[in-house]
C-alpha positions in Angstrom: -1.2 52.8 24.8 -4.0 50.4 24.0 -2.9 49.3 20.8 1.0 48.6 22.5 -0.7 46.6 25.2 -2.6 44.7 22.3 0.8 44.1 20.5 2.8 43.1 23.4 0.0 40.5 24.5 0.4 39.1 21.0 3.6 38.8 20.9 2.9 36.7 24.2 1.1 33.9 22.3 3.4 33.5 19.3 6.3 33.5 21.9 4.3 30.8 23.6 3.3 29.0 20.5 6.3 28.9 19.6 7.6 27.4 22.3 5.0 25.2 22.9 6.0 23.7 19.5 9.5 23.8 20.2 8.8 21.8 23.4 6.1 19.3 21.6 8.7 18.1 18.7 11.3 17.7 21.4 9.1 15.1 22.7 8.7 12.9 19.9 11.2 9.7 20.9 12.9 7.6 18.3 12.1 4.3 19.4 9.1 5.2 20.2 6.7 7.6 18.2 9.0 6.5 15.1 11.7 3.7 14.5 14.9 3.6 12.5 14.4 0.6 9.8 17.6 -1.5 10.2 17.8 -2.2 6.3 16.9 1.2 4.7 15.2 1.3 1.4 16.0 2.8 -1.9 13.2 5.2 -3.1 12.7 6.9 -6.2 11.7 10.7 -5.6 15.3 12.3 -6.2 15.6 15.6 -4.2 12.0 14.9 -2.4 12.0 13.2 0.8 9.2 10.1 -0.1 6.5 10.0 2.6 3.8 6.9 2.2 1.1 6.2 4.3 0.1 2.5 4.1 -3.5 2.2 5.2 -6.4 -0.4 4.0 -10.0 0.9 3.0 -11.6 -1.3 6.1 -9.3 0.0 9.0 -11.7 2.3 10.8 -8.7 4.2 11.9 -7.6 5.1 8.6 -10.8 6.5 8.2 -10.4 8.5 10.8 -7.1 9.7 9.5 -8.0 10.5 6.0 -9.3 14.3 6.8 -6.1 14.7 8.7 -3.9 13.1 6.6 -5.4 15.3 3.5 -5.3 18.6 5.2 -1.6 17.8 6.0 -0.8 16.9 2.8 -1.8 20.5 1.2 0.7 22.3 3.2 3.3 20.1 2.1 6.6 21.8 0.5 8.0 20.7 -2.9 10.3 18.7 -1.3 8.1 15.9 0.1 6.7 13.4 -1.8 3.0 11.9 -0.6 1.8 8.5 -1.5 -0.9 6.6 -0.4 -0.3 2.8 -0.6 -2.8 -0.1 0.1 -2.0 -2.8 2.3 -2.1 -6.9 1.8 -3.0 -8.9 4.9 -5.3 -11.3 3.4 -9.0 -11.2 2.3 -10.4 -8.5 2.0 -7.6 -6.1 2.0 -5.6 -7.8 -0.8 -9.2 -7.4 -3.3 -9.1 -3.7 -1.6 -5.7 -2.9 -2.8 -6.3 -4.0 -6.3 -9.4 -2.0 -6.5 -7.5 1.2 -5.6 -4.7 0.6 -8.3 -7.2 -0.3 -11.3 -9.5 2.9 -9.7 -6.3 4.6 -10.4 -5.8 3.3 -13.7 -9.1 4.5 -15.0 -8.8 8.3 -13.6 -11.9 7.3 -10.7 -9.6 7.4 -7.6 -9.7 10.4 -6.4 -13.4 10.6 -7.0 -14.1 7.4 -5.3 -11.6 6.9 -2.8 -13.3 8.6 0.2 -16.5 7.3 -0.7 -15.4 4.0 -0.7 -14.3 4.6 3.5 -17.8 6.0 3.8 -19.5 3.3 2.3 -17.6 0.7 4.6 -17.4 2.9 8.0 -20.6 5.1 7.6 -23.0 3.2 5.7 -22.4 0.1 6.9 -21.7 -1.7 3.1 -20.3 -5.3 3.5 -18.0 -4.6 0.3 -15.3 -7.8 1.4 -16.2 -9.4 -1.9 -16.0 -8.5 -5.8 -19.8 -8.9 -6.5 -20.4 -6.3 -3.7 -17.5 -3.6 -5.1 -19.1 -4.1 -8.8 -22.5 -3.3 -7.4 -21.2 -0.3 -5.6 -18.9 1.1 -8.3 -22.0 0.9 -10.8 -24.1 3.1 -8.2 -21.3 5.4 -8.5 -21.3 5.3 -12.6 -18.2 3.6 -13.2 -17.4 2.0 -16.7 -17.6 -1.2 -15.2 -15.5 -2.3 -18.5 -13.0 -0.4 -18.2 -13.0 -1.4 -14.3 -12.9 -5.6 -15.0 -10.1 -4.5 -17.7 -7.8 -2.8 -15.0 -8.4 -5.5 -12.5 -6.8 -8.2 -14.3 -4.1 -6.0 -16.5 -0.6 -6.3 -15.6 0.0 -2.5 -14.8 -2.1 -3.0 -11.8 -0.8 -6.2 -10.9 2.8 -4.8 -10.7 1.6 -2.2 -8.6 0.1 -5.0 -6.0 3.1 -7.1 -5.9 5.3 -3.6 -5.2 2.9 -2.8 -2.6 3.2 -6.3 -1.1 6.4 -6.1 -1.5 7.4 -2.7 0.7 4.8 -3.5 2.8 6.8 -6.6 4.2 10.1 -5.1 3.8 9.0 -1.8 5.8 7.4 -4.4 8.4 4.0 -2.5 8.2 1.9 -4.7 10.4 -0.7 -2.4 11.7 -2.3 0.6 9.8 -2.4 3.7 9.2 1.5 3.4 9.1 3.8 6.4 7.7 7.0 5.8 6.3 9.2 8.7 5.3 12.5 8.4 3.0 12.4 4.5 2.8 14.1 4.7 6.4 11.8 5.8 9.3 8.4 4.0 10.5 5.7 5.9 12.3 5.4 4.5 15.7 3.0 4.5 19.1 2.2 6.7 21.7 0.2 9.3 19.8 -2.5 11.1 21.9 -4.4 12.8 18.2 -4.1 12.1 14.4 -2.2 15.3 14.2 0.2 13.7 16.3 1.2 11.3 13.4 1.5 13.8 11.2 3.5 16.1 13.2 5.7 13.2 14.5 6.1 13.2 10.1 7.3 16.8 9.6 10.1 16.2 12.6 10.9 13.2 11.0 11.4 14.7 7.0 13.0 17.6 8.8 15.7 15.2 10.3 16.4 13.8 7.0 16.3 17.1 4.8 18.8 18.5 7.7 20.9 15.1 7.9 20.9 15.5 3.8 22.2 19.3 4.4 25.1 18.1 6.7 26.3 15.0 4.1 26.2 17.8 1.5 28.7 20.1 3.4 31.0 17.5 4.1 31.4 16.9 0.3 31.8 20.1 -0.1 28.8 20.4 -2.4 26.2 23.3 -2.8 23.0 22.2 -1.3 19.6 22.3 -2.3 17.3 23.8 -1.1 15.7 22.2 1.4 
């Protein structure tokens, strides 16, 4: 009798989560927690549903976002594509964005790239200029060679101007932003950063089901979303 009482109150909270989910995604609003891009762009991740975050390393609030954003993007399914994506608004954030793609060209991003948040947001590190990122990087061993090499290649140019370049064309003027499938912008009116991230996985869910019902009308087998 004890053990039925224990599985029928279970069964209670999983009906309620469930519910409680069910209820929460029905809440999210396009137009409001995330907007429709008039003029749609191509991406290039095939069968995965491209999801960027654009963010810039002295936004305080993509600080705040990166432990979220992280844990969120280990759960992710083979179908969704993660990118994280720098943003230009001037000063210090252009010399930011050009540090994470020559990091990236010499295999120290993922080593460095949280560290480089603390040092701004939890240290307190003035690193808006490129003597003060040189001295920083060299605490942290970098071959500082290798380093000045990628920062004035052409690979990691490119990779600016591209980022520029979706950056205007996605109208990202606030960060962190998320754009899924080169056709939906996060939005406002989130109470947590889980909320973005949730607001995300109804958003990829739209397309992977919008996707499903293109690929019955043609008559073609779908994949498997």
């Amino acid at each position: 009798m004890k053990r039925t009482l224990q599985l029928v109150a279970l069964a209670a909270i999983l009906v309620s989560l469930v519910m409680s989910m069910g209820a929460r995604a029905a809440n999210w609003e396009q137009g409001v927690h995330y907007h429709e891009l008039s003029q749609p762009q191509p991406v290039e991740t095939g069968d995965q549903v491209e999801v960027i975050e654009f963010f810039w390393y002295g936004c305080p609030h993509c600080r705040d976002f990166e432990p979220t954003v992280l844990r969120w993007k280990e759960g992710l399914s083979d179908n969704v594509s993660f990118v994280q994506m720098p943003v230009m608004f001037g000063g210090s954030a252009d010399l930011h964005a050009q540090v994470y793609y020559a990091l990236e060209g010499i295999g120290e991003l993922e080593r460095l790239h949280t560290k480089i948040f603390d040092a701004i947001h939890v240290d307190k590190r003035d690193l808006k200029s490129r003597e003060a990122i040189d001295a920083f990087l060299a605490e942290h061993d970098v071959d500082m060679a290798a380093f000045n090499e990628a920062m004035s290649s052409f690979a990691v140019a490119a990779k600016v101007n591209r980022a520029r370049a979706l950056m205007r064309r996605y109208g990202v003027r606030s960060v962190p932003t998320m754009v899924v499938d080169g056709r939906y912008r996060s939005g406002t009116g989130f109470k947590s950063y889980e909320d973005i991230t949730a607001v995300v996985d109804h958003v990829v869910d739209k397309v992977l089901s919008s996707r499903k019902a293109q690929a019955a009308r043609r008559g073609t087998p779908a994949k498997a979303m």
